[in-house]
N, C-alpha and C positions, 0 to 999 in steps of 0.2 A: 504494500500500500504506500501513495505516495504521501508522505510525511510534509511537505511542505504546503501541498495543495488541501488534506484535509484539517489541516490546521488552520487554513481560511474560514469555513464555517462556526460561529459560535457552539461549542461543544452540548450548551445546558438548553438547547430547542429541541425541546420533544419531538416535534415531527418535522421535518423537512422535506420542500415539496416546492420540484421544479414545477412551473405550470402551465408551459408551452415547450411542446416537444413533437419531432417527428418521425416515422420511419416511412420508409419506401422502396421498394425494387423499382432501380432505376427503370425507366421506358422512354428514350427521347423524344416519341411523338408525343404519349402522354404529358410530361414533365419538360415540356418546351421551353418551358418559364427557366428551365435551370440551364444556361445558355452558356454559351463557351468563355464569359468570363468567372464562370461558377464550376470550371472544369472541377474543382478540389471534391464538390460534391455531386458529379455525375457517377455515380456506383447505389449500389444496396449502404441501405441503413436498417441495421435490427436489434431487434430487443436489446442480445448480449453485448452491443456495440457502446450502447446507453447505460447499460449496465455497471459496466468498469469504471464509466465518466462520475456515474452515481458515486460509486466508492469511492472511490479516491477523491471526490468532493463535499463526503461525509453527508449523501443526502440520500434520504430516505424512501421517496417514491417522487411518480411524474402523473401528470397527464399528458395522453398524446391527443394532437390535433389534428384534422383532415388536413389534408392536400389537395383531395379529387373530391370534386362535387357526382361524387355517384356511391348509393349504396353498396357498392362492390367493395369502395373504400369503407366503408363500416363494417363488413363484414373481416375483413382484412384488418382493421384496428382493435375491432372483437375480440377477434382468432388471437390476437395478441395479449391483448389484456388477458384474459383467458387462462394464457398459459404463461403470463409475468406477474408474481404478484406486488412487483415495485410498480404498475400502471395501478394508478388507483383509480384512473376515470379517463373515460374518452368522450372527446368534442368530437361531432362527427359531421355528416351532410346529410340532410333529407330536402325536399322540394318545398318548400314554404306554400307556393303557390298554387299546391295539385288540390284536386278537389278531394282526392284520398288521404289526406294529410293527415286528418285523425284518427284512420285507422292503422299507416303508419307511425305512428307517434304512441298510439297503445301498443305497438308491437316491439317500439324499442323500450318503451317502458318495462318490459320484460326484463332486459339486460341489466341486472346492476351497477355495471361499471358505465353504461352510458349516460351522464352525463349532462351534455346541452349540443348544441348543434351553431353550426358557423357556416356560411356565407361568405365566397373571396369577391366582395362588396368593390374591394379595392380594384377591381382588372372588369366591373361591369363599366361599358359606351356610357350609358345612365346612369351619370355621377349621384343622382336621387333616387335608387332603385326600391331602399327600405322605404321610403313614403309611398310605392305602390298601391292602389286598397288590397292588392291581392295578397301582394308578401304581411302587410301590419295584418289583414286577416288571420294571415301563417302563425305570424309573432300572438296575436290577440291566445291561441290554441295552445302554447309552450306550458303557462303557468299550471294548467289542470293536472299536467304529467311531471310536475314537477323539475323541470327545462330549463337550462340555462340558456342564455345568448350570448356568443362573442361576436363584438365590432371590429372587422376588420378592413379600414379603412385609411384612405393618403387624408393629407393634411384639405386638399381642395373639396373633401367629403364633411368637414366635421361641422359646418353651417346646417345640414339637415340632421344630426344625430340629439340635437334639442327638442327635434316639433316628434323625432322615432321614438326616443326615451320616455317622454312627460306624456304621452299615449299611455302607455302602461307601464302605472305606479309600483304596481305588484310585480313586476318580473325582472327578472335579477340578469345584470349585464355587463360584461367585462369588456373594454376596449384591448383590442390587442395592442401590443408595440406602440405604448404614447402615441397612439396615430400620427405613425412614421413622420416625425418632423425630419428637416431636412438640415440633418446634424453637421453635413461634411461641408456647406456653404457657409455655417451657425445661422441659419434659418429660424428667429425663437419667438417674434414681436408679436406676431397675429395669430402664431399657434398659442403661444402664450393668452392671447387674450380668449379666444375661443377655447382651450381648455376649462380655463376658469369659470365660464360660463358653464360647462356643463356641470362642471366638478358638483353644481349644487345639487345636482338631482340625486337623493341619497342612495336609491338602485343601481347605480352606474358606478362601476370599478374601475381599476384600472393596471390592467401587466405594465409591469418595467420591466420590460423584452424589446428583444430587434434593435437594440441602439446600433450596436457596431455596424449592422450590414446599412444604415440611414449615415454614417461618418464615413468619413475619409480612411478606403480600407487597406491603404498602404501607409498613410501620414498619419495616423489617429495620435493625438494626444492625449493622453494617460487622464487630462481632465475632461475631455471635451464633449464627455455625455452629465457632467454635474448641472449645468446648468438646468437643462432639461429632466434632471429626478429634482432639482430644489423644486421647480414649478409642478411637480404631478403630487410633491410630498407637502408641500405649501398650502394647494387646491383641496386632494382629496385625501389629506389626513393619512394616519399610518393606519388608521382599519379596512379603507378599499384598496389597497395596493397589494400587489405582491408579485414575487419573483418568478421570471422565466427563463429559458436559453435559448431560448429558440433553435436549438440545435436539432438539424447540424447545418441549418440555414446560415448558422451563424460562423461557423466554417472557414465563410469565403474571408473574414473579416479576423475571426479570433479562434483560440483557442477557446474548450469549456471551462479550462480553467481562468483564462484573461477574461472571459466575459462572465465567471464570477465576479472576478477579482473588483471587476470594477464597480459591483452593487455592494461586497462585503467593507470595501475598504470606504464606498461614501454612507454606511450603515453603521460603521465602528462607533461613531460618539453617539448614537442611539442609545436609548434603556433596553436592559432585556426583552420588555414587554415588548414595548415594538419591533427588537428584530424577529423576535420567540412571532407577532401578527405578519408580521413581511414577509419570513422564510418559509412560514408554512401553516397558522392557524387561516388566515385569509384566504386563502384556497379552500382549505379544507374545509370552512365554511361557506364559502360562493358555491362549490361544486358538492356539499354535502359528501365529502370522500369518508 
């Protein structure tokens, strides 16, 4: 075990829990998105791969996320969970918008390790796709089965995630990746200000994931995702935040242990309480793990 790297995590949090995570057998038509400047992660990613990153980071379980908006992909993150008992929950893909929605939705309610379901919001023509009536119908149906929602969205999105959110007060919603600001330009003024607006809606979470691969992934300065966690830690307080790696998206950019490194070391003057909420009670309350 690596002694330097699991000494990074505070030793006295009971649970630790990455909370974006992914696997995948590479397929380049599928997986188009991961493009030949993302050579580092054109191959399979699996359970055991995640596995060793866990140890030797001293963390305790994940959730993984979709990639593929198709149930083939759930069935495939299932299979996983399934048979890791470090996955303690999957986000997955179902169609918000089919008229069969509720009977799929009672069917993955079945699953205990499923979770909430996410939408790559971010790569829809229709920068306003969640205001649909058809998709908030989709979203209106989550809370019955107990449903999470992850936002994952660019920064030119997060002007409609105020009229999607204060729609429904009851259903619980994590933003992925500080909705990707545009770290490598320090892009911070009007995400900044747009953050903060939503931050009020007390439903609405937020990952502190995806910094590196939004920064400059050859120049990255050791501080230059701080500014952008004072703002998410300012807004929404240390009980809706918490930690992801997004790995091994994160790859192209860091290592897993540098893309700890850099939430542990701007966490260190924290109280216990809040890193013990950060590292992993925050999750494990949003996602009921």
């Amino acid at each position: 075990m690596n002694e330097k790297s699991t000494s990074l995590m505070p030793s006295k949090i009971s649970q630790r829990i990455d909370a974006h995570q992914h696997f995948w057998n590479f397929d380049p038509v599928r997986d188009s998105w991961i493009n030949d400047e993302m050579a580092i992660i054109q191959r399979d990613f699996t359970p055991e791969d995640l596995q060793t990153q866990l140890k030797e980071n001293n963390l305790d379980g994940s959730v993984l996320v979709q990639c593929d908006q198709s149930e083939k992909e759930n069935e495939f993150l299932l299979n996983h969970a399934n048979n890791f008992d470090f996955i303690k929950g999957v986000v997955g893909w179902v169609d918000l918008q089919s008229e069969q929605l509720e009977d799929r939705l009672a069917y993955y309610h079945s699953f205990n390790k499923m979770k909430g379901f996410r939408h790559i919001l971010q790569g829809e023509t229709e920068r306003g796709m969640m205001l649909r009536p058809a998709f908030m119908n989709g979203i209106s149906k989550l809370k019955k089965f107990d449903f999470t929602y992850d936002i994952l969205i660019y920064p030119d999105q997060i002007q409609y995630i105020g009229e999607f959110v204060r729609a429904f007060p009851e259903q619980k919603f994590v933003i992925d990746h500080i909705a990707k600001p545009n770290i490598k330009e320090k892009s911070i003024l009007e995400w900044k200000k747009e953050m903060e607006a939503l931050a009020k809606y007390p439903n609405l979470y937020c990952k502190i994931s995806g910094m590196v691969t939004e920064a400059d992934w050859k120049n990255r300065g050791k501080d230059d995702c701080n500014p952008y966690m004072d703002v998410i830690v300012a807004t929404f307080g240390t009980k809706r935040i918490m930690f992801g790696s997004d790995w091994p998206v994160c790859l192209v950019a860091a290592t897993y242990q540098q893309t700890m490194e850099i939430v542990v070391n701007y966490f260190s003057s924290f109280t216990e309480t809040e890193k013990q909420d950060f590292f992993g009670l925050n999750a494990i309350n949003f996602y009921n793990l």
